[in-house]
C-alpha positions, 0 to 999 in steps of 0.5 A: 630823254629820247627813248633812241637816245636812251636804247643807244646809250645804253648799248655804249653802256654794256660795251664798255662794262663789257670791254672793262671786265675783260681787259681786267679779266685780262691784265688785271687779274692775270688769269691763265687759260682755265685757271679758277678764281672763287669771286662769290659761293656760286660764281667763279672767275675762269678764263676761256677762249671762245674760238667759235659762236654760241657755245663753241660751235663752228670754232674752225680756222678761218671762220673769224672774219665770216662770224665778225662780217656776220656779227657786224651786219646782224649789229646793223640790223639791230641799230636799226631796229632800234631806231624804228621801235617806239616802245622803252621795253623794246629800245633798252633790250636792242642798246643791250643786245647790240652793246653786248654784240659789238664786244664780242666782234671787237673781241673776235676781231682784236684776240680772234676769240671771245673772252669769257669769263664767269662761271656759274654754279650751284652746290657742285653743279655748274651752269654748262658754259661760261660767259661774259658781261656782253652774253649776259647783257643779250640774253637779258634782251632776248628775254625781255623781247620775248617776253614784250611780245608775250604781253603785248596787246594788239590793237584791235580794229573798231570793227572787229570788236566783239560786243 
């Protein structure tokens, strides 16, 4: 399979785990605003509205369409990216990342605000934000880019070889 193709399908992948969760988050499971559903010992079904970006920042009236316009051209890049990269690591943590943007635009543009959902926690404490499946699917991207360009080899010149 052609490593775009695979970066891309994989990107459609996590939109649509992503729009799925949600919707039965939504209308499945009928969650109310805050209201707290134990789905294993360290993992919680709680609803929220993220009005804002990462962690609630600029949350303020009016920043919907700038933060989606903002999304949407960052998506671009990101499509594109993809499109140049010739490694797997490189190709699967871009379809992840992008995937898991564009639902959280299509979030922001359908209910002006992102719906997350999964809440963390260990022997009384809690991970400090709640997520959703598009969040995890970027930071697990982030994290393998980082750590992609962490081991990566540069070529070395044949000159510059040291003997």
């Amino acid at each position: 399979m052609d490593r775009r193709l695979a970066g891309y399908l994989l990107g459609l992948a996590v939109l649509v785990a992503d729009q799925a969760t949600k919707y039965w988050v939504l209308h499945g499971l009928h969650l109310q605003d805050g209201s707290r559903l134990a789905v294993l010992p360290v993992v919680n079904f709680v609803l929220v509205w993220n009005h804002g970006i990462t962690f609630g920042m600029f949350a303020g009236a009016g920043a919907k369409v700038l933060l989606a316009t903002i999304a949407s051209a960052v998506i671009i890049a990101l499509c594109v990216w993809l499109w140049r990269s010739r490694n797997w690591p490189t190709v699967l943590a871009i379809g992840a990342i992008t995937g898991g943007a564009i639902g959280n635009v299509a979030d922001r543009l359908r209910y002006g605000a992102v719906v997350d959902f999964i809440q963390a926690h260990i022997a009384g404490i809690y991970f400090p934000w709640v997520f959703n499946v598009g969040d995890s699917a970027i930071c697990c991207g982030v994290a393998v880019l980082m750590l992609e360009s962490l081991l990566r080899r540069s070529p070395v010149a044949a000159g510059d070889r040291q003997r």
